[in-house]
C-alpha positions in Angstrom: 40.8 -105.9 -0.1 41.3 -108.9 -2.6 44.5 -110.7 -1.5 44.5 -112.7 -5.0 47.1 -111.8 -7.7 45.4 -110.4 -10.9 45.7 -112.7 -13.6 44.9 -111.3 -17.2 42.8 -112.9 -19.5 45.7 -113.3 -21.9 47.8 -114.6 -19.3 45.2 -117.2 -18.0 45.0 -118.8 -21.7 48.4 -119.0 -22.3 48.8 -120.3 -19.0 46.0 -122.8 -19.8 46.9 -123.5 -23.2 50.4 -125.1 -21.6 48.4 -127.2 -19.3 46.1 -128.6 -22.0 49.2 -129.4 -24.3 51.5 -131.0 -21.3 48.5 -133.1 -20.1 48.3 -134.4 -24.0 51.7 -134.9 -23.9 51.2 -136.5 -20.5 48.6 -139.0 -21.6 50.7 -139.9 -24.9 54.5 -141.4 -23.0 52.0 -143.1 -20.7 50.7 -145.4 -23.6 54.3 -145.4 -25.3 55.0 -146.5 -21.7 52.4 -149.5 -21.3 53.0 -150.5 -24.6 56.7 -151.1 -23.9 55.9 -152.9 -20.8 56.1 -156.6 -21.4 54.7 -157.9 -18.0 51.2 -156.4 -18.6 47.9 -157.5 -17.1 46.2 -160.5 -18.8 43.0 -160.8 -19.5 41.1 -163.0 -17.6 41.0 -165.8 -20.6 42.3 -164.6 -24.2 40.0 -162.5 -26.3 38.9 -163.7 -29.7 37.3 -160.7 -31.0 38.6 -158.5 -33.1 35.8 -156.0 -34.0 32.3 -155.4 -32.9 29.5 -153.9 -34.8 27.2 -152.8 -32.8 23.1 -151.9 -34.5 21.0 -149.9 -32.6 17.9 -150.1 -34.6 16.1 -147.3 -33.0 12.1 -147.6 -34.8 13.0 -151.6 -35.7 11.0 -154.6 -35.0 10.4 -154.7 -31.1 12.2 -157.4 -29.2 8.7 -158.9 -28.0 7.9 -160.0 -31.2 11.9 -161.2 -32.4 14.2 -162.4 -29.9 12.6 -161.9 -26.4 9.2 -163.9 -25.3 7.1 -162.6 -23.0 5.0 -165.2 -21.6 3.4 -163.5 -18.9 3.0 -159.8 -20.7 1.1 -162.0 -23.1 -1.4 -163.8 -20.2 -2.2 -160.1 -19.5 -3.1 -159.2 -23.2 -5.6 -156.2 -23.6 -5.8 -155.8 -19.8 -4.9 -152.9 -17.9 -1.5 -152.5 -16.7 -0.7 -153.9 -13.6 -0.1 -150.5 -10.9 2.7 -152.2 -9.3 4.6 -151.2 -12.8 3.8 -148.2 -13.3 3.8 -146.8 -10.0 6.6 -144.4 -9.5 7.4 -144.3 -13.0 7.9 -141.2 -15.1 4.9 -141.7 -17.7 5.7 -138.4 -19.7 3.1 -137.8 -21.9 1.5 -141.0 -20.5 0.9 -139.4 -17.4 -3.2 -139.7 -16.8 -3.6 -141.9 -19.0 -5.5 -145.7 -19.4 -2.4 -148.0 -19.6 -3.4 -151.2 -21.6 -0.9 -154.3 -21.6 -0.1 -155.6 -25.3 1.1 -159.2 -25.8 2.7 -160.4 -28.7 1.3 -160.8 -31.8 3.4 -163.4 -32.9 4.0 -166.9 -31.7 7.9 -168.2 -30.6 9.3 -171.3 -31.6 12.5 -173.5 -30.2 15.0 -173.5 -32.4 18.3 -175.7 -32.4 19.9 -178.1 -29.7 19.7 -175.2 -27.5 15.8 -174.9 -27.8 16.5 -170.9 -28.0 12.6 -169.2 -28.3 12.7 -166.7 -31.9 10.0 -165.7 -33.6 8.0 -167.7 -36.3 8.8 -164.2 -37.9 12.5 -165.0 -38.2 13.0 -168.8 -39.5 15.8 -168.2 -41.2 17.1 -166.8 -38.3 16.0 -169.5 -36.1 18.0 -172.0 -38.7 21.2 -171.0 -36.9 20.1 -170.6 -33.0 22.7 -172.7 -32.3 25.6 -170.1 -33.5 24.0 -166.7 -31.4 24.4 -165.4 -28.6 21.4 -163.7 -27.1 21.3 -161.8 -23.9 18.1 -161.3 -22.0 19.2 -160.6 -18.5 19.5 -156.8 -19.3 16.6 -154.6 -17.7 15.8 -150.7 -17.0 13.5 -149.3 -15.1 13.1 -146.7 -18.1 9.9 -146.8 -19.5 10.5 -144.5 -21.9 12.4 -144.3 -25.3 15.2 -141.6 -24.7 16.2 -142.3 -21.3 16.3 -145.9 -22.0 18.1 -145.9 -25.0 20.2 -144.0 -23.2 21.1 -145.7 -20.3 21.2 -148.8 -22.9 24.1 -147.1 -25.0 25.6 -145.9 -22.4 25.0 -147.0 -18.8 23.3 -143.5 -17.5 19.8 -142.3 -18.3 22.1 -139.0 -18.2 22.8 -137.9 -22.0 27.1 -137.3 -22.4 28.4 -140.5 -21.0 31.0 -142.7 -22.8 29.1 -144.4 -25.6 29.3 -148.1 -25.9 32.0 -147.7 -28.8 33.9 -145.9 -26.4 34.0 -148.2 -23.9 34.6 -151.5 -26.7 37.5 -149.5 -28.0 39.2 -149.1 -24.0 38.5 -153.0 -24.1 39.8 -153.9 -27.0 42.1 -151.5 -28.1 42.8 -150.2 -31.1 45.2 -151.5 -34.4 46.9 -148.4 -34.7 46.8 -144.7 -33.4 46.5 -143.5 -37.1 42.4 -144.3 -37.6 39.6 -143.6 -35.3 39.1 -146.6 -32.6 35.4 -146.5 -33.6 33.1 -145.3 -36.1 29.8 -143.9 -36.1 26.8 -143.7 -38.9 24.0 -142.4 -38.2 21.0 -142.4 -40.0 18.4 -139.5 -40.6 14.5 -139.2 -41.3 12.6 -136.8 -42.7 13.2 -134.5 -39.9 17.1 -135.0 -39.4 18.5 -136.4 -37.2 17.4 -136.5 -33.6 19.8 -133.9 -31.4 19.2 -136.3 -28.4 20.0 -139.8 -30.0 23.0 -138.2 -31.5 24.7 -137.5 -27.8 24.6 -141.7 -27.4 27.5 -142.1 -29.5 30.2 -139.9 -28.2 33.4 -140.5 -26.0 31.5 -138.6 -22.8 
């Protein structure tokens, strides 16, 4: 015999309906709250930024041939790839087939006091080294496109994660409660837009 009460559909909304709303409500005096709060955590040195805009130029020029030398990819130019790479890795469609490394095609030059290595590509770009930040210490072990943009947007090969604008807006907050803390455009091909891509920009 089932000892459980019965609990009508009906009943179970309504019931859940009051927990959505009081958790809401919840989650709204606790901002009021921190805001009011004049001994609040500090940063560990003061921000400067006050907006990011963040370009993920999915189909752009690759970074091998922009921002990102690859000195030894390019001593292994139209040889196979090396097994210790590829070994372990899902290929995909790959899978079976003869894996041959490409170099660059393009040369990199030092630009500024800093001696920062851009492509001959990008002079004009190169003119002002000295005022950009670029960050190569980021790596995946994703080989391929969705799961790395993926895990590059938002930290997890899995798609449904906070979003990078997510996580920019937690850090630097928001100017007021009456706009969105981020925006997203996305663009579209011929074929739409791509259902996968589109999961990378949500709040998870």
């Amino acid at each position: 015999m089932n000892s459980f009460p019965s609990i009508q559909r009906r009943s179970f909304l309504k019931r859940g309906t009051y927990s959505v709303g009081m958790a809401a409500l919840g989650s709204m005096l606790a901002r009021e709250s921190q805001a009011s709060q004049t001994h609040s955590p500090q940063p560990h040195f003061p921000g400067t930024a006050k907006t990011v805009i963040h370009l993920c130029m999915a189909g752009g020029p690759s970074h091998m041939e922009s921002l990102d030398p690859k000195p030894e990819l390019d001593k292994i130019n139209d040889q196979p790839f090396p097994a210790s790479m590829t070994d372990g890795q899902q290929l995909a469609q790959l899978q079976g087939s003869k894996l041959i490394a490409r170099g660059s095609f393009c040369k990199f030059k030092k630009w500024g006091q800093s001696g920062l290595e851009i492509s001959e590509l990008f002079p004009n770009i190169g003119s002002v080294a000295d005022d950009l930040c670029i960050i190569r210490s980021m790596h995946t072990e994703q080989i391929n496109h969705d799961p790395a943009h993926a895990f590059m947007n938002t930290g997890s090969i899995q798609k449904g994660r906070p979003s990078m604008g997510s996580w920019l807006l937690y850090g630097l907050g928001a100017e007021t409660e009456s706009l969105p803390g981020f925006i997203v455009f996305t663009s579209q091909g011929r074929h739409g837009a791509q259902p996968v891509s589109a999961r990378q920009w949500k709040a998870g």
